[in-house]
C-alpha positions as CSV (number, residue, x, y, z in Angstrom):
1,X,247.1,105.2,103.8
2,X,246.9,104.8,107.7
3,X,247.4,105.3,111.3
4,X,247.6,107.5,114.1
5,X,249.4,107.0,117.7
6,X,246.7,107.4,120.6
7,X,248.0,107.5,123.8
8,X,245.9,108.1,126.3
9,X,245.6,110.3,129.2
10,X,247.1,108.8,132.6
11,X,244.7,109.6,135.1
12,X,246.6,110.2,138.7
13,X,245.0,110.3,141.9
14,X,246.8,112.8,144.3
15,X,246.1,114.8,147.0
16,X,247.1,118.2,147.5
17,X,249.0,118.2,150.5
18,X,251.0,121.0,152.3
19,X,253.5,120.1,155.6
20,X,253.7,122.2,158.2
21,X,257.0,123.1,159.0
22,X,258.7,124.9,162.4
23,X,262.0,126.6,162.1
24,X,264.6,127.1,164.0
25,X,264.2,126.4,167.9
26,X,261.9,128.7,169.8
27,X,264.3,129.5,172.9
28,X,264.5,126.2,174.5
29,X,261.0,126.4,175.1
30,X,258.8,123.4,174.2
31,X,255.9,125.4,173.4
32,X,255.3,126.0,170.0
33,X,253.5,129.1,170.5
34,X,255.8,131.4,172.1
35,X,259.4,133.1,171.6
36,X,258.5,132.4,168.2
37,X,261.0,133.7,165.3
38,X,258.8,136.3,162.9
39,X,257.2,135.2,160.1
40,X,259.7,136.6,157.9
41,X,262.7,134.7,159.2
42,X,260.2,131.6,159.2
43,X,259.5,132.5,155.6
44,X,262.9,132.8,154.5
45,X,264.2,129.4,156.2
46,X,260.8,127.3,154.5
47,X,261.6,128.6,150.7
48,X,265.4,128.1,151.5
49,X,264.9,123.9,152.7
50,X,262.1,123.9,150.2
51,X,262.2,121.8,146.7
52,X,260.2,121.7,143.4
53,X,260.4,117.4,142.7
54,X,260.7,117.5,138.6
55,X,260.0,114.4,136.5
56,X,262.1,114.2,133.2
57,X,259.2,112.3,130.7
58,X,260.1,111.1,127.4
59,X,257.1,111.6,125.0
60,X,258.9,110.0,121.5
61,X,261.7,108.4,119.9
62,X,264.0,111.8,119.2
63,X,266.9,112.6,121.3
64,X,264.8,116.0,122.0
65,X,261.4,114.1,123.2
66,X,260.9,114.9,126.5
67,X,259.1,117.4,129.0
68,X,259.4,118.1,132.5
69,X,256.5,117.4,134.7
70,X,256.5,119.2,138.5
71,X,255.2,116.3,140.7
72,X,254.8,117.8,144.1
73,X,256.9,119.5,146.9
74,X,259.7,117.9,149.0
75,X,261.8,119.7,151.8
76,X,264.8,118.8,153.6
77,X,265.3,117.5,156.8
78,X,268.9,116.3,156.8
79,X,271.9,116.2,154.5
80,X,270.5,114.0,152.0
81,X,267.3,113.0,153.0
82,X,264.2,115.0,152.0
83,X,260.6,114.6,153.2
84,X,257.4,114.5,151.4
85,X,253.8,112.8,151.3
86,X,253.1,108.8,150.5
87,X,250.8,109.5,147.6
88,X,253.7,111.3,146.0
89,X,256.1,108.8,146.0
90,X,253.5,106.3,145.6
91,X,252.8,108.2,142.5
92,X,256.0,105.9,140.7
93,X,254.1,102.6,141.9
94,X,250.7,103.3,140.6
95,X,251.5,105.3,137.4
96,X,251.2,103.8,134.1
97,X,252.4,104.8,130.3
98,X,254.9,107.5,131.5
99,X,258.5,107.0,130.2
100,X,260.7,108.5,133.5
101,X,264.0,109.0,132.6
102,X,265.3,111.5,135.4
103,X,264.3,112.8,138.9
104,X,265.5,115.6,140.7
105,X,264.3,118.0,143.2
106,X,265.3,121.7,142.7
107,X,265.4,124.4,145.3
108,X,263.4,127.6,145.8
109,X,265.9,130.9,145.3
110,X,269.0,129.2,143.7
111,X,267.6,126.3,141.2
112,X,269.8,124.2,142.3
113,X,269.0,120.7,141.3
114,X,269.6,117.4,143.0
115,X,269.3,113.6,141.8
116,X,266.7,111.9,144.0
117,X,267.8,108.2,144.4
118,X,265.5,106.3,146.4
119,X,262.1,106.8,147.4
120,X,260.3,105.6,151.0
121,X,257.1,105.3,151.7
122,X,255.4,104.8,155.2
123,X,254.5,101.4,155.4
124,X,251.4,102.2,156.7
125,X,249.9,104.1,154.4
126,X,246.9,102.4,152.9
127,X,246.2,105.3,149.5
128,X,243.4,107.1,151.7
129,X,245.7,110.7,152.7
130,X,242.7,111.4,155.5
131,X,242.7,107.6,157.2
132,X,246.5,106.4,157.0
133,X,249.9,107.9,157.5
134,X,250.7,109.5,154.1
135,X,254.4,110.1,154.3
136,X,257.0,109.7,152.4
137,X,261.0,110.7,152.0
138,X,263.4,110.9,149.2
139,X,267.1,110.4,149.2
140,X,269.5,112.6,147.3
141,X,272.7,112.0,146.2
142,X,273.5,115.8,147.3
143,X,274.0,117.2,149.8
144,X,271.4,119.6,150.9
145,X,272.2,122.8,151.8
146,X,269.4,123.8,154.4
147,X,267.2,121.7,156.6
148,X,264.5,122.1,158.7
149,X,263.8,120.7,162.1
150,X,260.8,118.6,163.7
151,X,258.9,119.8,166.4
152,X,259.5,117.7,169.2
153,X,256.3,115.2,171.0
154,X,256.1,118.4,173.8
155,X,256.1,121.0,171.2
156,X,253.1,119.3,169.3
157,X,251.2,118.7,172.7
158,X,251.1,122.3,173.0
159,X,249.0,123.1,169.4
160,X,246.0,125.0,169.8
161,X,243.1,125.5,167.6
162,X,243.2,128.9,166.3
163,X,247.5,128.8,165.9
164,X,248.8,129.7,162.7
165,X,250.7,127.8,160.2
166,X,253.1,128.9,157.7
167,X,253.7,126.7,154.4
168,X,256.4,126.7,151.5
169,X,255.4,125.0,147.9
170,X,255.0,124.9,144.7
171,X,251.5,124.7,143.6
172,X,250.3,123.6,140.1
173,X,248.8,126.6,139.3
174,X,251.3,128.9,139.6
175,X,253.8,127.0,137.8
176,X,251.6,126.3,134.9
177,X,252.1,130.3,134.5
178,X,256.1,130.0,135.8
179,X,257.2,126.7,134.6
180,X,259.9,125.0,136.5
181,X,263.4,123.7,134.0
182,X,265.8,122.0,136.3
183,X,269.4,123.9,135.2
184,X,267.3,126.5,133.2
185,X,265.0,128.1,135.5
186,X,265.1,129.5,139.3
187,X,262.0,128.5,141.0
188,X,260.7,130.5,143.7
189,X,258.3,128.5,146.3
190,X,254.7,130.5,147.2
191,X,254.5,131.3,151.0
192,X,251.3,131.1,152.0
193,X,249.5,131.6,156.1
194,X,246.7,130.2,157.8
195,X,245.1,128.8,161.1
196,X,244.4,125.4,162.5
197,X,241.1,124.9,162.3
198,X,240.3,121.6,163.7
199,X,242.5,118.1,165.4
200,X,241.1,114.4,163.8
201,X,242.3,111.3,164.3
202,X,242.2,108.6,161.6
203,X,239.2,106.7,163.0
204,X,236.2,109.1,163.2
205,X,234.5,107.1,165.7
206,X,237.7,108.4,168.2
207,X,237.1,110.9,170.7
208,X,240.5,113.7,169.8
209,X,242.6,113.9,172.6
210,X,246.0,115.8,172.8
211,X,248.0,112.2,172.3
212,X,245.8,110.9,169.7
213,X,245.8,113.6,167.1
214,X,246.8,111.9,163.1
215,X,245.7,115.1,161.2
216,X,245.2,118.9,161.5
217,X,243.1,120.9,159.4
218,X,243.7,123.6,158.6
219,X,242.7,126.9,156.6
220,X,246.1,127.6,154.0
221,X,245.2,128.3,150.5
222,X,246.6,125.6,148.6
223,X,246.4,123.8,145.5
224,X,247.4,121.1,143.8
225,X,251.4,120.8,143.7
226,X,252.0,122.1,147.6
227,X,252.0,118.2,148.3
228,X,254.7,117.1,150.1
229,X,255.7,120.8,151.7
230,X,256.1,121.6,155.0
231,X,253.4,123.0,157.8
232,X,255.6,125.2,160.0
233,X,254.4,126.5,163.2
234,X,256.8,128.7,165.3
235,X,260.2,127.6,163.3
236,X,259.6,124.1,163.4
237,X,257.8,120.8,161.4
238,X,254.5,120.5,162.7
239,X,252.8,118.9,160.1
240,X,252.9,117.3,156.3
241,X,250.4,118.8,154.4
242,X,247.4,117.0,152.6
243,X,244.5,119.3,151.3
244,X,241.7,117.0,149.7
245,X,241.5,114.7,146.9
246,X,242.0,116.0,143.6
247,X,242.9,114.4,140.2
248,X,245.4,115.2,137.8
249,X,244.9,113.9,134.2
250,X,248.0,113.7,133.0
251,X,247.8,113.4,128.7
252,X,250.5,113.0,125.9
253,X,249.5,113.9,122.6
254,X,250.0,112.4,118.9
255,X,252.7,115.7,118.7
256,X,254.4,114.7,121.7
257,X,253.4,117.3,124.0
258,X,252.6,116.5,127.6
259,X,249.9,118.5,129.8
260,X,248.0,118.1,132.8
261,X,245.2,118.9,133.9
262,X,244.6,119.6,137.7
263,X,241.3,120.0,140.0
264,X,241.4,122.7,142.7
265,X,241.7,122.0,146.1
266,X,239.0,122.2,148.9
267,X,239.2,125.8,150.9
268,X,239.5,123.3,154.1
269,X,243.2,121.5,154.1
270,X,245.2,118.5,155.7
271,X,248.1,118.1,157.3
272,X,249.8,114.2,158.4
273,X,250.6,114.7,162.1
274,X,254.4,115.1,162.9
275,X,254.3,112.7,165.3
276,X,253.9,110.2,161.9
277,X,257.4,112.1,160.1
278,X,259.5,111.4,163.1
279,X,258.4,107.8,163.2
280,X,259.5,107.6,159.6
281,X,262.8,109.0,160.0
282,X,263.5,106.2,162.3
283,X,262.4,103.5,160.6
284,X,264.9,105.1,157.8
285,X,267.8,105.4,160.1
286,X,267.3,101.9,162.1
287,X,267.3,100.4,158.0
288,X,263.9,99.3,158.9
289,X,262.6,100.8,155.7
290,X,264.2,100.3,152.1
291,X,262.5,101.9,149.5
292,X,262.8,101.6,146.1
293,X,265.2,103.3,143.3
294,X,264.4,106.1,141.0
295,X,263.9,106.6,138.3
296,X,261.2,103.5,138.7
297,X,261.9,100.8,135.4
298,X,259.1,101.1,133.0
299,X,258.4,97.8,132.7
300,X,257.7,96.8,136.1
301,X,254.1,96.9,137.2
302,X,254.5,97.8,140.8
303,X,257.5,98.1,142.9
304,X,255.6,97.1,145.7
305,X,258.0,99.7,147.9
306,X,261.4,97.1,147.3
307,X,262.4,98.2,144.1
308,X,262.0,96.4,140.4
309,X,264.1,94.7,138.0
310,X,265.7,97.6,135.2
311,X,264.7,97.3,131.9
312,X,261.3,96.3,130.5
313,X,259.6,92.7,129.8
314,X,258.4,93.8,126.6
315,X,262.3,94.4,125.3
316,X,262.7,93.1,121.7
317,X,262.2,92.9,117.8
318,X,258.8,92.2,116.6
319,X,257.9,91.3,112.8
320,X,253.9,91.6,112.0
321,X,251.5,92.2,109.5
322,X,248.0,93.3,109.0
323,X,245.0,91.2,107.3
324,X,243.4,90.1,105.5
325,X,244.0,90.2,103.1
326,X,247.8,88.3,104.5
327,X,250.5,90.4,104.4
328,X,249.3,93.6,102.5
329,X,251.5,95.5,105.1
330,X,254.5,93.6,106.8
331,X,256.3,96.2,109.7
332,X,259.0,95.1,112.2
333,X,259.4,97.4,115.4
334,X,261.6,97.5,118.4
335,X,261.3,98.0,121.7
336,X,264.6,98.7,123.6
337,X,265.7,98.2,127.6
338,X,264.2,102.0,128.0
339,X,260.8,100.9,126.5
340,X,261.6,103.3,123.7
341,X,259.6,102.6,120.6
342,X,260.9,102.4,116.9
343,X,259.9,100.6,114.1
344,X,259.5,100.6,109.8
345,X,256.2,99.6,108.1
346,X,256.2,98.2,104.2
347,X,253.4,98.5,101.3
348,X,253.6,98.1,97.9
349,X,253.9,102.5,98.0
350,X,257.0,102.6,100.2
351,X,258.3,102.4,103.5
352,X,256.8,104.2,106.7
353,X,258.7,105.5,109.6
354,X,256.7,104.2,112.8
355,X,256.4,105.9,116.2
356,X,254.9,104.9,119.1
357,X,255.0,104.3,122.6
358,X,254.2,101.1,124.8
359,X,253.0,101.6,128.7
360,X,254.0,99.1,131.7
361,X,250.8,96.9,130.9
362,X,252.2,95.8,127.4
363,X,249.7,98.4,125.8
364,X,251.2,99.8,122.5
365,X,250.2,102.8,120.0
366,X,252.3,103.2,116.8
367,X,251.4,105.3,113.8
368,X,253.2,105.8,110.5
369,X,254.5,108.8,108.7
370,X,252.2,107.9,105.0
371,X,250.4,111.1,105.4
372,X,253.7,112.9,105.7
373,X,255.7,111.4,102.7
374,X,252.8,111.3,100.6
375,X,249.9,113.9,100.4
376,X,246.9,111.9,99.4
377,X,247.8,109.1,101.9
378,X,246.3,108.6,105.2
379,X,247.9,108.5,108.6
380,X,248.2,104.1,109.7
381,X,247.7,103.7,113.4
382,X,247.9,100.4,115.3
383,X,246.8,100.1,118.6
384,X,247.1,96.7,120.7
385,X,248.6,94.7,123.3
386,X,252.1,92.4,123.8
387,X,252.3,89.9,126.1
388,X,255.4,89.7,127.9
389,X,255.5,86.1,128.4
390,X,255.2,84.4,125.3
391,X,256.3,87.9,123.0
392,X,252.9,87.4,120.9
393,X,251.5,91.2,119.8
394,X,248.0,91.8,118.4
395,X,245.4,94.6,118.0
396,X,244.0,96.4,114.9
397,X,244.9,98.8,112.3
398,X,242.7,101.7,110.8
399,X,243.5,104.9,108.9
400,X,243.1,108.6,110.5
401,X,242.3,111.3,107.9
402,X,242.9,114.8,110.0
403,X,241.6,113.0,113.3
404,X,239.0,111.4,112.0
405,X,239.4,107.6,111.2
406,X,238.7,106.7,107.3
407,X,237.5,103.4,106.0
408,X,237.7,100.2,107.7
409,X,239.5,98.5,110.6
410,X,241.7,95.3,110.0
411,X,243.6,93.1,112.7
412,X,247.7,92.7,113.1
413,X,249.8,90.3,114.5
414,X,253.6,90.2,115.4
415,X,256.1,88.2,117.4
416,X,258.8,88.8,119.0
417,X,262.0,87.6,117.1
């Protein structure tokens, strides 16, 4: 018989970033390296204001056909606002073929989880972490329990090469060994230590002075996943960490099973400048800023930061067939506001339950359950394209045998109804 449902692997550019964070005050002193609190109190403050942000993905039809992907690390810095980098909330305007339902942020040590409802992104951030502000904050509809403060201009005139930074997050490694469930599991953030190791500002042909500085480098551990936390140096924000450009593949199989795939981190790490978090909480307070909503529509292409009409362009009932020869199969599918896929394909041996999936770029995969009804038929797949104007659908039709496509490939067509 035929088919098999391809979709392909989302590729993701992130970067691992980790934020330095300072708790607490350090005496009245605006100097952030004395009268500091130890690290263990500094510890205990970073994993408390510290949050796992948790994608809900559906991966098929069934009530039960979803995973959770861990997307970064977000921590608070007021009641309902939380901060992370720009590349992880640009991550909703760039990615395409992931279904979001839900997301929520979920603290270290209690697993309590939170709705996120909008997400900001600096407006100048240009996609390169190294050369442009990359900043970003969440809003919950929670209240958050524990914040964290941001070292003041003084306090991050007084860094020093050779001072040492303390970071809370979640990195991607770890939790593919201790995954995180939000309302199932208790995730605990990884505290990790290191020194600065160098001051850069975004334009390398700059000479670094004190009231120039855009990024610190520094020598933390981290991997992918510890984006978004919090560089801390003597109780207090110093920095938002970024550590290199790595890639995360992110892949949903025929089975409905979602993975990633994630490139380790360079052993020499970034963090965005304070200086470029406190500029953002303004623009947030002063309304300057909007956002856009989560969870991002699936239809909409990109946001472009101001938000996107719900539903999808592709919503509808399509009737096709394959050929030639004409109409030796005639399917009808649907496609609801969700972008959820369901469908029914006919042949003279029966009728075929159809799965599938369709991404934000009108790209659809749909296979039949022939192989599943009837042993000695072949999986159908159809793979093609709809075009959300005029509701035309086309692409081809072959037959997978055990993974490996069987006899010969034949075109389809549909409309929308």
């Amino acid at each position: 018989m035929h088919k098999s449902v391809s979709l392909k692997n989302v590729g993701i550019k992130t970067v691992g970033l980790v934020m330095a964070v300072m708790l607490g005050g350090c005496n009245g002193v605006p100097n952030l390296s004395s009268n500091c609190p130890s690290n263990a109190e500094t510890f205990a403050k970073l994993t408390d204001a510290a949050y796992a942000v948790v994608l809900k993905v559906r991966v098929g039809p069934g009530e039960n056909d979803f995973q959770f992907l861990t997307l970064g690390t977000a921590f608070a810095i007021d009641d309902r606002l939380l901060a992370t980098n720009a590349h992880v909330t640009e991550f909703f305007n760039e990615v395409a073929g992931l279904q979001i339902e839900e997301v929520v942020a979920v603290q270290s040590g209690t697993g309590e989880v939170v709705t996120l409802l909008r997400a900001l992104t600096h407006p100048d951030y240009t996609g390169n972490p190294v050369a442009s502000p990359d900043i970003g904050l969440f809003t919950t509809q929670e209240v958050l329990s524990s914040k964290l403060s941001i070292a003041s201009e003084g306090e991050l005139s007084s860094l020093n090469l050779g001072d040492e930074l303390l970071l809370s997050g979640f990195p991607g490694d770890v939790q593919d060994l201790f995954e995180i469930t939000p309302g199932v599991t208790v995730p605990q953030a990884t505290s990790l230590n290191g020194q600065i190791s160098a001051f850069r500002n975004h334009d390398t042909q700059q000479v670094v002075e004190t009231d120039n500085i855009d990024v610190i480098q520094h020598q933390i551990p981290t991997t992918p996943g510890t984006s978004g936390s919090a560089l801390v140096r003597c109780g207090k924000v110093a920095a938002v960490h970024n550590a290199g450009t790595v890639t995360i593949i992110v892949t949903v199989d025929a089975q409905g099973n979602l993975t990633q795939d994630r490139t380790a981190a360079a052993s020499n790490n970034f963090g965005v400048h304070a200086k470029y978090l406190r500029e953002m909480v303004g623009l947030f307070e002063d309304n300057s800023i909007q956002g856009f909503e989560l969870p991002p529509p699936f239809n909409g292409g990109n946001n472009g930061g101001g938000g996107g009409q719900q539903g999808t362009a592709f919503t509808g009932t399509y009737v096709g067939s394959v050929g030639p020869p004409a109409n030796q199969n005639t399917f009808t599918f649907n496609v609801d506001n969700n972008g959820a896929f369901s469908g029914t394909s006919t042949w003279a041996t029966g009728n075929f339950t159809l799965t599938g999936s369709i991404n934000v770029s009108g790209t659809v995969n749909f296979t039949d359950n022939a192989n599943v009804l009837l042993q000695d038929f072949n999986q159908g797949t159809y793979t093609g394209s709809i075009n959300s104007t005029t509701g035309a659908a086309s692409g081809q039709y072959f037959e997978m045998d055990n993974g490996t496509q069987v006899g010969n490939t034949f075109n389809w067509t549909a409309t929308r109804q």
